[in-house]
C-alpha positions, 0 to 999 in steps of 0.5 A: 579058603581065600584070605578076603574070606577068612577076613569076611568069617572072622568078624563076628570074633572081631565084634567079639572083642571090640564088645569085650574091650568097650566092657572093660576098664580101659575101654570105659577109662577111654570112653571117658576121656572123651566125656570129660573132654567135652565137658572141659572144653564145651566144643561148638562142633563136632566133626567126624572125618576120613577117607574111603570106609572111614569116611563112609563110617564118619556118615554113620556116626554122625547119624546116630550122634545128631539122633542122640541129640549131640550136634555133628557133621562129617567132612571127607578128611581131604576135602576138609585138609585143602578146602575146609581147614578154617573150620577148625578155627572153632573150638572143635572135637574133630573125631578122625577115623583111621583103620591103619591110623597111616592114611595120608590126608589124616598125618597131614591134618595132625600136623595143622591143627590148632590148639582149639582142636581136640582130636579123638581118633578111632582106629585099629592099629596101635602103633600109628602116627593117629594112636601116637598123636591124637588127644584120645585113642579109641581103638577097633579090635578087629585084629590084623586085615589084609584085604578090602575092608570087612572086618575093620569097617564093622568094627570101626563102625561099632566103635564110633556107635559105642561113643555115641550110646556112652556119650548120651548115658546109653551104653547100658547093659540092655545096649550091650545085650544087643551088641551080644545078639547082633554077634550071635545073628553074624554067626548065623549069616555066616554060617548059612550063607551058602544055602542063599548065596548061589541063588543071588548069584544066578539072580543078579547075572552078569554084573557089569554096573550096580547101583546101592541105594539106602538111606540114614546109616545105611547109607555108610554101607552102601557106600562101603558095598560100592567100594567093595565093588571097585576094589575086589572085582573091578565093577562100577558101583555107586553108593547112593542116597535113596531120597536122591535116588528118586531126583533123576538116577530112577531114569536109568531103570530099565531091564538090565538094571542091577541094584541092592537096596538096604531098607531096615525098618525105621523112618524110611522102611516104607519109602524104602520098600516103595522104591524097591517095588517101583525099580521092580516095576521098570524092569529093574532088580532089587537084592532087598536087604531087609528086616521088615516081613513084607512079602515079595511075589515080583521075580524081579526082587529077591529080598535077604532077611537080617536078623535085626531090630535097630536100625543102627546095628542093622547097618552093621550087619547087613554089609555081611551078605554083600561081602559074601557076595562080591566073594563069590561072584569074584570066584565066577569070574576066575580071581581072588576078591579083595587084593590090590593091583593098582594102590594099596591097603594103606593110602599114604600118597595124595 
């Protein structure tokens, strides 16, 4: 077995022990600092930022807080370091996502901010400039990764959801009951995949480019599928919203087209399935990630079932047949899925 994919069956064991640390007194205790903390300080935005997965996980989050009710907006931690920094002129919760807690535009952002600035940061690594310097740490529990991110990307993900949900007095025991069946269904993804996964294989063909299309939360995974793409088999993928989807890219459908389209049930399961039927129509194929029980009889859709009811927790686990797939499609073509040969796990050059 190949160490992506070790990474790839240890994440139910990862959410396990997020689930296990956020259920706990330290955990609560570091939820709490980041209640009173805006209780104290009354912020006038909140902002989520990273780079790569972290960014992408700062989208997600920032869809749930504004659902719950709690104002936020994301920035990529770059664009935010050379072209946005005066918007921390305001008194700000700026919530930093970080895996390694060592990426680069992250360091460099510590070292700017103003005393209106409360940093929160949400990592993985214990020991690291973002533990050290952030006001508040609220760390991940996936344990050591090595590869491209699986296991951190959920587990951060999870994380930031946790804020949420405890920030709006909802991360309650039905919420944590959810997280327990969303670990027992990753069990179950990864223990059946081998029964789906080849057919996938031989559906898709030869991928060359792939398009990965979903809206709202979804749209983090989406991104984070592309950049699996990218980093663990050389293939062009591009994460995009599937409302602008519709406003030009939809001209390049034709036979030949590749795409996966995540649509769980929810405001945009419809305009999601239509999509899907319309790219089938084209020529075009669709790996469907879904939990809604439509039938498909188009050749050209090949529909995943996720074991799932909440449209959140659904982003969280509908990443999972998508790292199993660019595992095995990196098999076919000769060479382990996930190691880098041009940068590095942990980005600390600009």
């Amino acid at each position: 077995m190949n160490k992506f994919l070790e990474e790839i069956l240890d994440q139910p064991e990862a959410l396990k022990r997020t689930l296990r640390y956020y259920t706990s007194s330290a955990g609560m205790a570091s939820l709490e600092k980041v209640k009173k903390a805006m209780s104290d300080h009354q912020f006038e935005q909140i902002i989520f930022t990273g780079m790569g997965s972290s960014y992408f996980t700062g989208f997600a989050a920032s869809n749930l807080f504004n659902g719950l009710g709690i104002p936020s907006f994301v920035v990529n931690a770059s664009e935010l370091l050379h072209y946005n920094l005066s918007l921390l002129k305001k008194k700000t919760l700026l919530i930093c996502f970080s895996q390694s807690g060592e990426s680069f535009e992250i360091r460099e952002l510590l070292e700017r901010l103003s005393s209106n600035t409360v940093c929160v940061g949400i990592l993985n690594i214990e020991d690291s400039t973002l533990a050290l310097k952030a006001d508040i740490a609220l760390y991940s529990k996936s344990g050591v990764e090595e590869m491209t991110s699986t296991k951190t990307f959920i587990t951060t993900k999870l994380v930031a959801y946790i804020l949420g949900w405890y920030l709006s007095g909802k991360w309650d025991k039905p919420r944590q009951t959810q997280i327990k069946k969303l670990i027992y269904a990753c069990y179950k993804m990864l223990e059946h995949y081998p029964s789906y996964i080849g057919d996938v294989l031989r559906f898709l063909g030869d991928i060359h480019a792939i398009q990965i299309i979903a809206r709202g939360a979804c749209f983090a995974s989406a991104c984070q599928s592309a950049l699996m793409f990218k980093e663990a088999n050389k293939i062009a993928g591009t994460g995009i919203l599937g409302g602008e989807f519709r406003h030009g890219p939809m001209e390049m459908v034709q036979e030949g087209f590749q795409s996966i389209l995540f649509a769980p049930m929810g405001k945009t399961y419809s305009q999601s399935i239509k999509m899907a039927e319309d790219i089938a129509r084209f020529g075009g194929k669709v790996l469907l990630l879904t939990n809604g029980d439509k039938n498909f009889d188009d050749a050209n859709i090949f529909p995943i079932q996720i074991d799932c009811d909440d449209e959140y927790i659904f982003s969280i686990l509908s990443v999972i047949p998508v790292q199993i797939l660019i595992d095995e499609y990196a098999k076919v073509r000769g060479y382990e899925a996930g190691s880098f040969s041009r940068g590095a796990k942990v980005t600390v050059v600009e």
